[in-house]
N, C-alpha and C positions, 0 to 999 in steps of 0.2 A: 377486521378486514381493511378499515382506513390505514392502519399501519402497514400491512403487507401491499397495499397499492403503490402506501408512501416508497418503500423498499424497492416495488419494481421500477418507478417510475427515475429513482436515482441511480440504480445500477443501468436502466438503457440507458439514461441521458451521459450516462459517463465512459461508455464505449463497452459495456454487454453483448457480446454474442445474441443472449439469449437470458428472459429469465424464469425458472421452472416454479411453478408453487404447487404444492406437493398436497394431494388430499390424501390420509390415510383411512380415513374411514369410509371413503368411497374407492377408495385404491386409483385412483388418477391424478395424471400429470396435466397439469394446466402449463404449457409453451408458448412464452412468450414475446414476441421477437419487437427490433426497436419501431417497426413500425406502428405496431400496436396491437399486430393481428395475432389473435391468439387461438392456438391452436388444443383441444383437452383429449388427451391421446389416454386407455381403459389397458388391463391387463394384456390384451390381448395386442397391442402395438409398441412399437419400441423407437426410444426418442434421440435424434439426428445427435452426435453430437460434433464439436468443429475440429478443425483437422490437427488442431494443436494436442489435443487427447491420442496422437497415433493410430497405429493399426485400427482400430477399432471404432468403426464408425457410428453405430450405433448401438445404444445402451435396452434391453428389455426391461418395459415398466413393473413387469411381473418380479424383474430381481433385483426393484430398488425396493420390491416389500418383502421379498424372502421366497415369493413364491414361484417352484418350478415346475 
């Protein structure tokens, strides 16, 4: 856990959008933006992404694990 803090904490400090940690065994997206605030979005919600990813502004959580 201390390593994945350490990860999020230098991908915001160095100009991140956003940074996602990924639970698979509970199937949730932990979003986490440089303020600090973070947001844990479940199958059932689908996560913002920024406008450089194009058309497509949001990704569903359900089909970053397979499931439709």
């Amino acid at each position: 856990m201390y390593e994945m803090l350490d990860r999020q904490q230098t991908c915001l400090a160095h100009g991140c959008a956003a940074f996602w940690t990924v639970d698979p065994k509970r199937r949730m997206i932990l979003v986490t933006n440089p303020a600090g605030i973070t947001v844990t979005l479940d199958l059932s919600a689908s996560v913002p992404l920024p406008e450089a990813f194009g058309t497509r502004d949001r990704i569903p959580v359900a089909l970053a694990f397979g499931v439709e």
